[in-house]
Structure formats: structure tokens, C-alpha cells
N, CA and C atoms as a LAMMPS dump frame, in Angstrom:
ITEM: TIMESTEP
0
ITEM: NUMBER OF ATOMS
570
ITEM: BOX BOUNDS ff ff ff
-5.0000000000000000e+02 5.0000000000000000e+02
-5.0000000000000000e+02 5.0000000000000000e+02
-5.0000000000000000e+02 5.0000000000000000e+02
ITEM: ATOMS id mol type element x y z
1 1 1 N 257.112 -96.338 -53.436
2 1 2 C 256.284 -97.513 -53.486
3 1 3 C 256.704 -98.366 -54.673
4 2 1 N 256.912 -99.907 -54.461
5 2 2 C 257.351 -100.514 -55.459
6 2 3 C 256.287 -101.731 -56.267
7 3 1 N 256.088 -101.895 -57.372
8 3 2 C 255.232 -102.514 -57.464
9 3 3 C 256.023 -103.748 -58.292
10 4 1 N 255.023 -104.78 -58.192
11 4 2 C 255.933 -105.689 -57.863
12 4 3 C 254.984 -106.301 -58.915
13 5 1 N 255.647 -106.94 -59.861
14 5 2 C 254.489 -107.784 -61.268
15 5 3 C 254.773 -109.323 -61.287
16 6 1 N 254.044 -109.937 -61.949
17 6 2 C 254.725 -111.608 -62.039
18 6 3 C 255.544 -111.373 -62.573
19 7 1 N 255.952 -112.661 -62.627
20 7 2 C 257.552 -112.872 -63.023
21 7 3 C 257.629 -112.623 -64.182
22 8 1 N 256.544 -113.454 -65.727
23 8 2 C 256.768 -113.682 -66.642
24 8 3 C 256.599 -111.783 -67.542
25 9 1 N 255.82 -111.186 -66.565
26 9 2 C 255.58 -109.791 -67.133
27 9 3 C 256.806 -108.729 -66.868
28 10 1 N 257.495 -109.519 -65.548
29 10 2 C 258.726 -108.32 -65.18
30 10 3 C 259.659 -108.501 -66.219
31 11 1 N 259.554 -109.673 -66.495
32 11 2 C 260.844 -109.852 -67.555
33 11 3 C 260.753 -109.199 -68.71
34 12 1 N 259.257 -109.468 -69.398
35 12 2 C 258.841 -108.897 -70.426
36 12 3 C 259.12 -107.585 -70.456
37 13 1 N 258.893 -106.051 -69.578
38 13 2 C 258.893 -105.389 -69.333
39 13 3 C 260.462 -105.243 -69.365
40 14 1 N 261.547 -105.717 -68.518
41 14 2 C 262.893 -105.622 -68.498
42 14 3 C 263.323 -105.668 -70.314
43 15 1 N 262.924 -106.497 -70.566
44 15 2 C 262.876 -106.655 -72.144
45 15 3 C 262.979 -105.672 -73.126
46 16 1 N 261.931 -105.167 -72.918
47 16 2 C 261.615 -103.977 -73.317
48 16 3 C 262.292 -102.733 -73.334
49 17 1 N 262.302 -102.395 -72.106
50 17 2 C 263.203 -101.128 -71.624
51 17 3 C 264.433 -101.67 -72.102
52 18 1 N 265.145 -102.543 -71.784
53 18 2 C 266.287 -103.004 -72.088
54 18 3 C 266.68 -102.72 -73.806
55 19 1 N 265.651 -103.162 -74.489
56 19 2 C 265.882 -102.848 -75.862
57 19 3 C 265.94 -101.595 -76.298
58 20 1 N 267.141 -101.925 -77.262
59 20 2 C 267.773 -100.337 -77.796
60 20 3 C 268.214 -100.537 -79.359
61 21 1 N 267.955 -100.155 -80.194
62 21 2 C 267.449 -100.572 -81.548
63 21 3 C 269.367 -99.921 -82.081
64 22 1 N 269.819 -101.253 -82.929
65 22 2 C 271.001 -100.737 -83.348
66 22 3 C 271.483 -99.293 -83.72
67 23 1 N 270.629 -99.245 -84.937
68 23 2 C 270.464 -97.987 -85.589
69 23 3 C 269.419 -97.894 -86.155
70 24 1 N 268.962 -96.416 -86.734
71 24 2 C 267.561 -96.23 -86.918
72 24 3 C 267.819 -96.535 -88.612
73 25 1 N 267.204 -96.814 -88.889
74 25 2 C 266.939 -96.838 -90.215
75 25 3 C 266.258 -95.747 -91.029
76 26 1 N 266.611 -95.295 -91.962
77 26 2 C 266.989 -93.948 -92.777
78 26 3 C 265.571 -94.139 -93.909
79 27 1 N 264.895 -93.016 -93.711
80 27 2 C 263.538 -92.905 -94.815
81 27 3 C 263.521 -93.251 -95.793
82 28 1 N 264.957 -93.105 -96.446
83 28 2 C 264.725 -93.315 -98.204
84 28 3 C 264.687 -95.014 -97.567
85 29 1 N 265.412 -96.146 -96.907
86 29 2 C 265.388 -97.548 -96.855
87 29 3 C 264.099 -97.7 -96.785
88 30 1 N 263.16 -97.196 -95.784
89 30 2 C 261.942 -97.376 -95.279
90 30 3 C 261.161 -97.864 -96.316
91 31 1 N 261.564 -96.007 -97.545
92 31 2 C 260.36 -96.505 -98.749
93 31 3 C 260.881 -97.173 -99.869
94 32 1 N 261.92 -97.631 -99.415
95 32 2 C 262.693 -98.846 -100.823
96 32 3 C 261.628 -99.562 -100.208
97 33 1 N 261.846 -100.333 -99.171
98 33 2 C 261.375 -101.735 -98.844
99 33 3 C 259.92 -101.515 -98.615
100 34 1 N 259.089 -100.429 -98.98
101 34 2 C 257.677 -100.358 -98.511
102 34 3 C 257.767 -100.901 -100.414
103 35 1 N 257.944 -99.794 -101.256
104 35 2 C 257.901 -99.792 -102.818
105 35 3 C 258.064 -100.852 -102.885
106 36 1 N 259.311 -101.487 -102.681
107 36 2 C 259.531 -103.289 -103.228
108 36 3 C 258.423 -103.655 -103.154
109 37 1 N 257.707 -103.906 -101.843
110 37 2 C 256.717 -104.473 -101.319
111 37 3 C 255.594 -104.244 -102.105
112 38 1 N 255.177 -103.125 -102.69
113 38 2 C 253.936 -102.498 -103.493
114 38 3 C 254.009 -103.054 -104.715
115 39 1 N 255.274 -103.674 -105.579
116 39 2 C 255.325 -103.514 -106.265
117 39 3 C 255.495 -104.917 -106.926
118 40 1 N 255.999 -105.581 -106.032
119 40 2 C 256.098 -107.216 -105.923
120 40 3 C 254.776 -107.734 -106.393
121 41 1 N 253.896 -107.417 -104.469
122 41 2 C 252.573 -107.69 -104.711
123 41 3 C 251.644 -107.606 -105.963
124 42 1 N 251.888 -106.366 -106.294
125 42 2 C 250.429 -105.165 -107.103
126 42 3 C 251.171 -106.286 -108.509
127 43 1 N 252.703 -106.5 -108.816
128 43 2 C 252.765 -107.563 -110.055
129 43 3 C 252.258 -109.092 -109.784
130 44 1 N 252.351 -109.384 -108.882
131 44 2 C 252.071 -110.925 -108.627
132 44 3 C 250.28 -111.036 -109.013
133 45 1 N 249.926 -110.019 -108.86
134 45 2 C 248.08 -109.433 -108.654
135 45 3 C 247.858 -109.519 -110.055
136 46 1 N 248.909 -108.691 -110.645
137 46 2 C 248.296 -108.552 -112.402
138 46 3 C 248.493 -110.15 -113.241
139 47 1 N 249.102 -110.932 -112.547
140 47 2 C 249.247 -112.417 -113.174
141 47 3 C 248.172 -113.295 -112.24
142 48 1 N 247.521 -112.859 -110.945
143 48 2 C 247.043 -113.944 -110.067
144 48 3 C 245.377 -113.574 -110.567
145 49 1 N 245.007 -113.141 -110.816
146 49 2 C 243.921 -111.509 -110.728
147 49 3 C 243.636 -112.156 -112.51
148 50 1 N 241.695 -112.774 -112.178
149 50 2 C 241.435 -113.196 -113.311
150 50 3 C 240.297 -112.386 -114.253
151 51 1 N 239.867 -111.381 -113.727
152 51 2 C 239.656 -110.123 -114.216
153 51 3 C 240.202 -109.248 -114.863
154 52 1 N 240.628 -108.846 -116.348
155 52 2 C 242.022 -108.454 -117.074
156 52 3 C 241.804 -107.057 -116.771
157 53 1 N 240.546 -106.4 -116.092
158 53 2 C 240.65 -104.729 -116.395
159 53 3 C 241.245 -104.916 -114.544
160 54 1 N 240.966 -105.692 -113.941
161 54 2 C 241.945 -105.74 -112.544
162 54 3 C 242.936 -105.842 -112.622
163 55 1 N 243.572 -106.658 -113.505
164 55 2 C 244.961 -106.892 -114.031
165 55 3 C 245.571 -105.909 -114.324
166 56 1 N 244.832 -104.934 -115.391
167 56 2 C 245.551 -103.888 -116.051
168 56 3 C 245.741 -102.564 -114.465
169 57 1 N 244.638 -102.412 -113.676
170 57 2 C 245.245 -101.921 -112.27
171 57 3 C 245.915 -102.104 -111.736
172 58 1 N 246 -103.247 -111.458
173 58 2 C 247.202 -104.084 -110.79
174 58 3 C 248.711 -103.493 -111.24
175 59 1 N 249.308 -103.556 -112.633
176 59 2 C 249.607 -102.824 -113.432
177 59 3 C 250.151 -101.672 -112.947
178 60 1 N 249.164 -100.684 -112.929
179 60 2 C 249.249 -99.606 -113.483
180 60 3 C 249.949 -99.316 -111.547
181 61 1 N 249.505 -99.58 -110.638
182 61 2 C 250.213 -99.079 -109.609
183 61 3 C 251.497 -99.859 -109.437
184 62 1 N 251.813 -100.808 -110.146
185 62 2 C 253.092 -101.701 -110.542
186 62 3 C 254.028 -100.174 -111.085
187 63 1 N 253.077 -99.57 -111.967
188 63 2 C 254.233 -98.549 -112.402
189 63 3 C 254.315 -97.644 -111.718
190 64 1 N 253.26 -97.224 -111.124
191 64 2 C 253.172 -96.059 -110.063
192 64 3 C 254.769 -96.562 -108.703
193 65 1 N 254.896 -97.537 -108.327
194 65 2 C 255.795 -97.767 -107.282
195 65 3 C 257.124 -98.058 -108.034
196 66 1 N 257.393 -98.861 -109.379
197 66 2 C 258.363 -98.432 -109.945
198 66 3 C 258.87 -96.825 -110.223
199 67 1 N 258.024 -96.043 -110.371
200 67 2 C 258.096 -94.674 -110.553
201 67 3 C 258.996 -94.143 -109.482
202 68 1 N 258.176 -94.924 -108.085
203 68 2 C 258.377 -94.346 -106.727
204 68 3 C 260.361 -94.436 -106.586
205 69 1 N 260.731 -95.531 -106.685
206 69 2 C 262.084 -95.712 -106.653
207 69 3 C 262.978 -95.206 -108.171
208 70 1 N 262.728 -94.624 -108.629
209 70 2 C 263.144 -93.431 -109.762
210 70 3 C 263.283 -92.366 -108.782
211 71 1 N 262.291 -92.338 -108.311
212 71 2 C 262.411 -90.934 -107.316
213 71 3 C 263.255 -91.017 -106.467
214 72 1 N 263.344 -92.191 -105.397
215 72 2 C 264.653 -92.754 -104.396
216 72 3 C 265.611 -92.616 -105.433
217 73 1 N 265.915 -92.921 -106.216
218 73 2 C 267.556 -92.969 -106.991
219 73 3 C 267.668 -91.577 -107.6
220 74 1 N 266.616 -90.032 -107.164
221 74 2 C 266.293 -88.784 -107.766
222 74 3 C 266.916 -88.711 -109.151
223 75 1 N 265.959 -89.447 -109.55
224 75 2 C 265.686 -89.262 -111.499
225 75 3 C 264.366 -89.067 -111.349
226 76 1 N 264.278 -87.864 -111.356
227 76 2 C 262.741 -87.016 -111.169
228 76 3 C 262.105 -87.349 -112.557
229 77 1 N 263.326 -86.494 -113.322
230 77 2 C 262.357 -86.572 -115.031
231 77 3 C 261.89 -87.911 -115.674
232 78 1 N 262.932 -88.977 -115.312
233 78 2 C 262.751 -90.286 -115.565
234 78 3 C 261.349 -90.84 -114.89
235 79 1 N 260.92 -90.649 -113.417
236 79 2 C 260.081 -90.794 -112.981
237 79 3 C 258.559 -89.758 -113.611
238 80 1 N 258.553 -88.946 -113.869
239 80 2 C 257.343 -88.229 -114.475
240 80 3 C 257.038 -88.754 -115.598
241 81 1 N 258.338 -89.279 -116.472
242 81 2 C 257.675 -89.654 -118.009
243 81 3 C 257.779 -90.703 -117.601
244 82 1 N 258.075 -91.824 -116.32
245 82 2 C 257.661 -92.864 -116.853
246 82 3 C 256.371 -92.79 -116.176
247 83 1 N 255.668 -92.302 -115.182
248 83 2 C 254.435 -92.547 -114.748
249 83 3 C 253.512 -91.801 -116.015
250 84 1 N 253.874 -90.757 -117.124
251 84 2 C 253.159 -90.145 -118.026
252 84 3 C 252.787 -91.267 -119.305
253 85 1 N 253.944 -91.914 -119.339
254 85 2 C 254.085 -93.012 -120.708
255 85 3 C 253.495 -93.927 -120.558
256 86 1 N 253.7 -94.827 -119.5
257 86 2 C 252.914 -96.187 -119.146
258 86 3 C 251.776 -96.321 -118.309
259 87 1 N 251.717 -95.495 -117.541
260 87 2 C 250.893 -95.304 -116.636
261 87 3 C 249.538 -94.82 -117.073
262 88 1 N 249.716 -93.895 -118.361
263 88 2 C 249.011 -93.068 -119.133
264 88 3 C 248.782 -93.427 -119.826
265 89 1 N 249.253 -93.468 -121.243
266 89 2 C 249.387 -93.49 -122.574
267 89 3 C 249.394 -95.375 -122.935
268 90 1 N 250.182 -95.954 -122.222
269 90 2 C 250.336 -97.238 -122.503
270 90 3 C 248.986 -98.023 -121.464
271 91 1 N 248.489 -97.821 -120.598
272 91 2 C 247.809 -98.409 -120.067
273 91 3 C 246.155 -98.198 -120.595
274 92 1 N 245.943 -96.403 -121.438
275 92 2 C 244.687 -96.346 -121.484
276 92 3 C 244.647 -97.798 -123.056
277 93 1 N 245.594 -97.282 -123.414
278 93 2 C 245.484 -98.321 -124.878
279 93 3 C 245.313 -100.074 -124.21
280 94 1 N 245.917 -100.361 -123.065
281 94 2 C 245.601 -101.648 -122.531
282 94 3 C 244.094 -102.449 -122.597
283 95 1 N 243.648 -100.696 -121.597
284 95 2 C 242.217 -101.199 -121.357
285 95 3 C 241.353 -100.981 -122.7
286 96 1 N 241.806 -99.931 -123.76
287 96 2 C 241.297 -100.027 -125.017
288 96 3 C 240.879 -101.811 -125.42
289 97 1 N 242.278 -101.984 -125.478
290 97 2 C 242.354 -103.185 -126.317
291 97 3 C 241.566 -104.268 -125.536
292 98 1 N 241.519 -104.11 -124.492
293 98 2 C 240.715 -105.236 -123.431
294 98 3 C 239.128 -104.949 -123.684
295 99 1 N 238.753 -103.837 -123.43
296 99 2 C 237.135 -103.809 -124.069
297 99 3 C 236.959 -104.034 -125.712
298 100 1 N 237.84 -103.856 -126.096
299 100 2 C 237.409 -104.008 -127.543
300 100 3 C 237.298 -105.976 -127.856
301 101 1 N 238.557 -106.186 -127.666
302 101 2 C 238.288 -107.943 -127.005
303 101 3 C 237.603 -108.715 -126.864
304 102 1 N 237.098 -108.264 -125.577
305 102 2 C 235.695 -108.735 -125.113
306 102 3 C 235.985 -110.497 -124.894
307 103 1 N 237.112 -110.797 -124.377
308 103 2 C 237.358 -112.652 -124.164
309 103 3 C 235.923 -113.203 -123.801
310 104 1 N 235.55 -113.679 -124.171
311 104 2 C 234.481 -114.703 -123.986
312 104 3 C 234.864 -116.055 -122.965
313 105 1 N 234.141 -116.328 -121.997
314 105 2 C 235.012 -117.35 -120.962
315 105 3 C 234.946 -118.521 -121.167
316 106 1 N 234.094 -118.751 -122.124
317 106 2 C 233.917 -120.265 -123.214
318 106 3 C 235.256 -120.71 -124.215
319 107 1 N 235.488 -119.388 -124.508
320 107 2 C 236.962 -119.123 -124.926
321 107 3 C 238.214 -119.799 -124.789
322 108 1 N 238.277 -118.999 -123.063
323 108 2 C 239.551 -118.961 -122.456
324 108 3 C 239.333 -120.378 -121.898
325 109 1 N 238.551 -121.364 -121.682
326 109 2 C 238.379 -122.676 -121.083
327 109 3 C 239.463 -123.131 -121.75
328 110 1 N 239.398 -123.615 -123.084
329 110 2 C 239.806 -124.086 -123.882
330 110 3 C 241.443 -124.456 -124.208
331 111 1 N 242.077 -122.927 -123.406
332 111 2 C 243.151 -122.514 -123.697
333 111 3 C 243.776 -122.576 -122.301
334 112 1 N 243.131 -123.182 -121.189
335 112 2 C 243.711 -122.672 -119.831
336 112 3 C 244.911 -122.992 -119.594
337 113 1 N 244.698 -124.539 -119.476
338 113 2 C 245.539 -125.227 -119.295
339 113 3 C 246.529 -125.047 -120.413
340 114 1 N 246.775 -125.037 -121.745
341 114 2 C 247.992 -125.066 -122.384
342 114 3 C 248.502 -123.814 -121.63
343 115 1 N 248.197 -122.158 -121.291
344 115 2 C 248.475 -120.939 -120.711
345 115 3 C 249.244 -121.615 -119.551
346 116 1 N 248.22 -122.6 -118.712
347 116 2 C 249.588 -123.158 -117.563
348 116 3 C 250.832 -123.987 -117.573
349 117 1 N 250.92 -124.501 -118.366
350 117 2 C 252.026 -125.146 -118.731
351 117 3 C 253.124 -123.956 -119.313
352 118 1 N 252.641 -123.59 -119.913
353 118 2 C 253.418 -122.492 -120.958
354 118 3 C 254.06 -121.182 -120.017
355 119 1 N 252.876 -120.773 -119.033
356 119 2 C 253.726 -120.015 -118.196
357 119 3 C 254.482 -121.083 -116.581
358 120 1 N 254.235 -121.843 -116.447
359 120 2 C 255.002 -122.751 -115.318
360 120 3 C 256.165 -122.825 -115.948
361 121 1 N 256.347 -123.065 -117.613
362 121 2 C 257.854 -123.445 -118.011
363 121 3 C 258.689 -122.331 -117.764
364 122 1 N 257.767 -121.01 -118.568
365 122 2 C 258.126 -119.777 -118.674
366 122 3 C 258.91 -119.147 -117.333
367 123 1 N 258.202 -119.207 -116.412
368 123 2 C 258.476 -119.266 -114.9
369 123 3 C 259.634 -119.775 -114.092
370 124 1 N 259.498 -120.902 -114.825
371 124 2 C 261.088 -122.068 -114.146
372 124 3 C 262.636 -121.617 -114.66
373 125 1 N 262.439 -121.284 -115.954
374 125 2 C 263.147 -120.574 -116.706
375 125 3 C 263.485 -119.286 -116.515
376 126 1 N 262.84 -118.405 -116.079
377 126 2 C 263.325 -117.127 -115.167
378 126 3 C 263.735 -117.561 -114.181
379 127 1 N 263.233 -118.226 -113.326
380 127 2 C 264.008 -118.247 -112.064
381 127 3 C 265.372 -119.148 -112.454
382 128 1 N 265.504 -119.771 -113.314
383 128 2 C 266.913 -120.567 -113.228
384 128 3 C 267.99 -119.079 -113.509
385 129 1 N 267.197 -118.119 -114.693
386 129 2 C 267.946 -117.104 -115.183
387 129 3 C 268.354 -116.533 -114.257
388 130 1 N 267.464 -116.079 -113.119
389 130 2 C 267.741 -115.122 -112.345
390 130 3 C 268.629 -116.069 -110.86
391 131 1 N 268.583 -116.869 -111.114
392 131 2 C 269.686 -117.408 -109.926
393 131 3 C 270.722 -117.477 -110.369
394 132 1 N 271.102 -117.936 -111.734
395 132 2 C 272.235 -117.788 -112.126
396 132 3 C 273.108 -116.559 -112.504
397 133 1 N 272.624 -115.297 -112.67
398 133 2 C 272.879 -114.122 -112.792
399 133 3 C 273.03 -113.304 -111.182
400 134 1 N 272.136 -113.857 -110.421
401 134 2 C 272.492 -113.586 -108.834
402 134 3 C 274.04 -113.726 -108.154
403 135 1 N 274.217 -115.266 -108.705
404 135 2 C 275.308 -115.911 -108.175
405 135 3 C 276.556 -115.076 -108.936
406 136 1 N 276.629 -114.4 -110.387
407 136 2 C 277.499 -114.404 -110.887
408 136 3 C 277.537 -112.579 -110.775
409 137 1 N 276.698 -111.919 -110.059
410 137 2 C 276.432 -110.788 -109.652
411 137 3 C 277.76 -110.048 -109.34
412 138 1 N 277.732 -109.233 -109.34
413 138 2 C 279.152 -108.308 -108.585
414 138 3 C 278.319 -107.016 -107.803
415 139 1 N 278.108 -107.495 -106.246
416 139 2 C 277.313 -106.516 -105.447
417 139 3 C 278.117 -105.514 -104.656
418 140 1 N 278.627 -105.01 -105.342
419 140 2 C 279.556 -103.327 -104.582
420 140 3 C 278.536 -103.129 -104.458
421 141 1 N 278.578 -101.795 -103.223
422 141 2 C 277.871 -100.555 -103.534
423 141 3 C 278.073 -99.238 -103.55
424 142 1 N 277.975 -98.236 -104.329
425 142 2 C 278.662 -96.971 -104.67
426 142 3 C 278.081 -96.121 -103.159
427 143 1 N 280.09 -95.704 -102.711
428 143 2 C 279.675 -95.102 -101.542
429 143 3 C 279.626 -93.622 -101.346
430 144 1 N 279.358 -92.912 -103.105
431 144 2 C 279.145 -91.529 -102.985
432 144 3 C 278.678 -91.24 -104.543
433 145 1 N 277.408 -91.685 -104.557
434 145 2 C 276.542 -91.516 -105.916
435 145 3 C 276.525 -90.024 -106.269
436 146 1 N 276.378 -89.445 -107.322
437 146 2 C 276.364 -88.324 -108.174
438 146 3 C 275.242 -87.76 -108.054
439 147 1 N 274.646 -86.524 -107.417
440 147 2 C 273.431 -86.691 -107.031
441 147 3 C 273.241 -85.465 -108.378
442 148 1 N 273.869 -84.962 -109.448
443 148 2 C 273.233 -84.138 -109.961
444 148 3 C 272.678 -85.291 -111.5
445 149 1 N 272.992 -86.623 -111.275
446 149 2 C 272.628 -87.438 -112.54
447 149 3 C 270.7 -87.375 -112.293
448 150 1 N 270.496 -87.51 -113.825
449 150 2 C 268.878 -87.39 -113.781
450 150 3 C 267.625 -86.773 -113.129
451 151 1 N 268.713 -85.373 -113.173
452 151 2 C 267.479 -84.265 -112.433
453 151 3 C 267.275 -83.751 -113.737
454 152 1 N 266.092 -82.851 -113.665
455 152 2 C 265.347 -82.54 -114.495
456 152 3 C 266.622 -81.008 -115.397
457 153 1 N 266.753 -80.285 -114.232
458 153 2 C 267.935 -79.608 -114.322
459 153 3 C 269.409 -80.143 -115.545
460 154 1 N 269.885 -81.182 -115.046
461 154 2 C 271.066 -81.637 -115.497
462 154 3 C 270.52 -82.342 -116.7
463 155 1 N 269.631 -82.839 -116.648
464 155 2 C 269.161 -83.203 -118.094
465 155 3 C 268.953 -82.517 -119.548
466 156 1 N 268.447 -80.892 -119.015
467 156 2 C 267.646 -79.844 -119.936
468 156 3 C 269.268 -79.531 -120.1
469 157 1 N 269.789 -79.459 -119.246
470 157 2 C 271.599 -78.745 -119.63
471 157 3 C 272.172 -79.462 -120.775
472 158 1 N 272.135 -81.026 -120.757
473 158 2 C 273.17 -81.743 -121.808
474 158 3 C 272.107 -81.797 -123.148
475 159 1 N 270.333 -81.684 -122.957
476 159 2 C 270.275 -81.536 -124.028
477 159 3 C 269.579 -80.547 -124.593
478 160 1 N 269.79 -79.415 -124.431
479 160 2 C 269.883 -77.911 -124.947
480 160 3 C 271.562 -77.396 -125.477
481 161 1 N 272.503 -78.373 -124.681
482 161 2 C 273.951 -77.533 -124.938
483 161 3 C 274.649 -78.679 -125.847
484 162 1 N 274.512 -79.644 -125.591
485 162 2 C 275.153 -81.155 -126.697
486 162 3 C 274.615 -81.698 -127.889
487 163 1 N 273.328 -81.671 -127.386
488 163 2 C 272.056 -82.351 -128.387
489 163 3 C 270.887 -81.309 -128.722
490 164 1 N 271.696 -80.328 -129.333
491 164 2 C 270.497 -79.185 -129.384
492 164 3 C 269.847 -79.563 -131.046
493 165 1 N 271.049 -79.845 -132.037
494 165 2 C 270.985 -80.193 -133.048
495 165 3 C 269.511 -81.447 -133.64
496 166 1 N 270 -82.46 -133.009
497 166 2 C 269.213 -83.807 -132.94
498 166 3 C 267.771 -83.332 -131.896
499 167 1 N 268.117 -82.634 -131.024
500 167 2 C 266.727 -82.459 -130.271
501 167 3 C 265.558 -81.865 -131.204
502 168 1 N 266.04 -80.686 -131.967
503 168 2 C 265.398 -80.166 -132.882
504 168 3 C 265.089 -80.99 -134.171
505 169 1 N 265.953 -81.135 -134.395
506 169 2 C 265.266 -82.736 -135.781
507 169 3 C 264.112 -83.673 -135.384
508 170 1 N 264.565 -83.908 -134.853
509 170 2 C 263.337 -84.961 -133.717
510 170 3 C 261.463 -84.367 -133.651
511 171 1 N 261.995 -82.75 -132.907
512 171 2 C 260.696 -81.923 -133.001
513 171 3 C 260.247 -82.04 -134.14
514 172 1 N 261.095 -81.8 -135.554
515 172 2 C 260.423 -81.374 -136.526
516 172 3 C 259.989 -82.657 -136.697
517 173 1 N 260.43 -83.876 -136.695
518 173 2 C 259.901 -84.945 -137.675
519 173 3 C 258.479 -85.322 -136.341
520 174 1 N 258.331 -84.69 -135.237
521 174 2 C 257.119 -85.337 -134.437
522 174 3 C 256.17 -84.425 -135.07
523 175 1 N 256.619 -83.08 -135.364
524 175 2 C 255.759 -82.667 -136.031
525 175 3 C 255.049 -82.795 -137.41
526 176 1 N 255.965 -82.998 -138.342
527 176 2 C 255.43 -83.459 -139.353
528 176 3 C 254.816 -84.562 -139.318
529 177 1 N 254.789 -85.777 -138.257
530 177 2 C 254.041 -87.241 -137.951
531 177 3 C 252.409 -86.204 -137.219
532 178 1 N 252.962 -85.351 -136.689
533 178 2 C 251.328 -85.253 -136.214
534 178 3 C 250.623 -84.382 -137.348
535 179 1 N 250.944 -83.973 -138.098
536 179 2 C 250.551 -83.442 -139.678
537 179 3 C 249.918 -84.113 -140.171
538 180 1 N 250.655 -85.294 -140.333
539 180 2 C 250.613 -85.993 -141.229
540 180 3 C 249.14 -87.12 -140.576
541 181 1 N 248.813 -87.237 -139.341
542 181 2 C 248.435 -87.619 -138.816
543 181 3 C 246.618 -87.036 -139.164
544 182 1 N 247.121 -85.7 -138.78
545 182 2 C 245.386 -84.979 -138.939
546 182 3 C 245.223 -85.598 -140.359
547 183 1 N 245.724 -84.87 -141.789
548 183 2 C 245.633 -85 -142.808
549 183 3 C 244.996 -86.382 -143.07
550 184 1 N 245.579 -87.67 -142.879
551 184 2 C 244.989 -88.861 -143.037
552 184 3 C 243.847 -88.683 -142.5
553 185 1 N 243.467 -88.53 -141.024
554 185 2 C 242.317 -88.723 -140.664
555 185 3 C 241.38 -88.192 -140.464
556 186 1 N 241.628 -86.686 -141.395
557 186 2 C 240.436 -85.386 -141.773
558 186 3 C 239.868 -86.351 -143.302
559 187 1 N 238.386 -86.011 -142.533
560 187 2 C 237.626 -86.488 -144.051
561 187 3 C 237.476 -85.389 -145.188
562 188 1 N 237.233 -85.851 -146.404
563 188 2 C 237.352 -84.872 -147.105
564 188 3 C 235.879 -83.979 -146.985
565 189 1 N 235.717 -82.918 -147.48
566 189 2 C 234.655 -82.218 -146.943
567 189 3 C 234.263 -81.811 -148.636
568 190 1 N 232.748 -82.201 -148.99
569 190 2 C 232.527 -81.828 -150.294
570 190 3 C 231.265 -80.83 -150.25
């Protein structure tokens, strides 16, 4: 039995079936171009977004999807400390500094407009930067990347076996800063 559709639907349908997708496109592309996307937005948000503790969210998943493509390029360790550093450490001090603040919106009236001018110039000026650095670009692309660079692994290797010296100096002087740290800010006890 044949069934028989209008015209404009048979075609549609022929269409369809007919279509056969070049090639599939490969997971890690998927979540480049999802991340870009997260990350574009969630920054355009922390400049559009007139609420500064929204801003500082905005932000903070800005780093979360930068993180994400650390992980696509597997720099694991790079990706943990940077979602630990900024994400953490640099963002709680953000919102510190934002409640402590306290902008008053009588304030910011005052100042709007010079802020728009100042970032429209600011603005025009990146983009001239970044077109001109586009154009003068050199876009190879490496067709057999090193996959043991910036694993957590290959990292602890060069600096336990190269930089064992300096790694340890380092410890001691973080330690003596956090010493030195209590000491200042232990009261004296009489």
C-alpha cells in the first residue's frame, strides 16, 4: 500500500531521508563550541549585569568554562588550580570587597556616563587590537599534540626531579609567610 502525501511534504520528507551529514563531529569540538559559548555569554553578563554580586557570578562561571577548555587541551592540574585560585580564593575576596563597598546608586549616577565613554573607547581599542593581530595571525594547526604536556603526572615528574631544589625554598619561605602571618595577627595575651 502506497501512501501518497502532498507535494510540498513529499519533498520535505525526500529531504530528509536524503540527508546524510558529512561527518560527525567529535565530542571534544562539541564542548569547545558549547564552552566558547558559556563563556562568551556568562563574560558579556559580568559587564551587561548591573548588579555587581551578579557580575561577580557571572564571573565566576566565566572561570568555571575557561577551566572547562584546560581540560579539552588535558591540563588537568592547570584546570584544578585555576578553578581553586580564581574561582575560590580570588572571587570570595571580590564579593568581600563588594559588600564592604556598599556603592551607593546616588553615587554611581554621577559617574555613569564618564564609565561609558571610557569603556566605548576602551572597547574600540580592543577590537582594533584584536583585528589587527587576527590578520597578522599565523593559524597552523598542530597535527599531533603531546598528550603527556600538563598532566598532573608529568608535572609532579619535572618538579620533584628538576626543581626539587627551588620547590623546597618556596615551601619554606610560604611557610615562614604563614608564621609570620599568625604572629602579627595573634593578640598579645596579658
Amino acid at each position: 500500500m502506497r501512501v501518497d502525501y502532498p507535494c510540498f511534504l513529499s519533498t520535505l520528507i525526500n529531504h530528509i531521508n536524503l540527508y546524510q551529514p558529512q561527518q560527525n563531529m567529535p565530542i571534544s569540538e562539541i564542548l569547545f563550541w558549547a564552552l566558547s559559548a558559556i563563556a562568551v555569554l556568562c563574560a558579556l553578563m559580568v559587564v551587561v549585569v548591573k548588579n555587581p554580586i551578579h557580575s561577580a557570578l557571572y564571573l565566576i562561571l566565566t572561570f568555571f568554562a575557561i577551566a572547562g577548555h584546560y581540560f579539552l587541551l588535558n591540563a588537568h592540574f592547570l584546570a584544578a588550580v585555576h578553578i581553586i585560585v580564581y574561582a575560590g580564593a580570588i572571587m570570595v575576596l571580590f564579593l568581600y570587597i563588594i559588600m564592604m563597598v556598599n556603592l551607593q546608586e546616588a553615587q554611581m549616577d554621577k559617574k555613569r556616563n564618564l564609565f561609558k565613554l571610557v569603556s566605548a573607547i576602551a572597547a574600540g581599542l580592543m577590537m582594533l587590537v584584536l583585528t589587527v593581530a587576527g590578520k597578522q595571525a599565523d593559524l597552523t594547526t598542530v597535527t599531533n599534540p603531546a598528550t603527556e604536556i600538563g598532566t598532573v603526572e608529568s608535572l609532579g615528574t619535572v618538579l620533584f626531579n628538576e626543581f626539587l631544589l627551588p620547590f623546597e625554598i618556596s615551601a619554606l619561605l610560604f611557610l615562614s609567610a604563614m608564621v609570620g602571618a599568625v604572629l602579627l595577627s595573634k593578640k598579645q595575651l596579658n
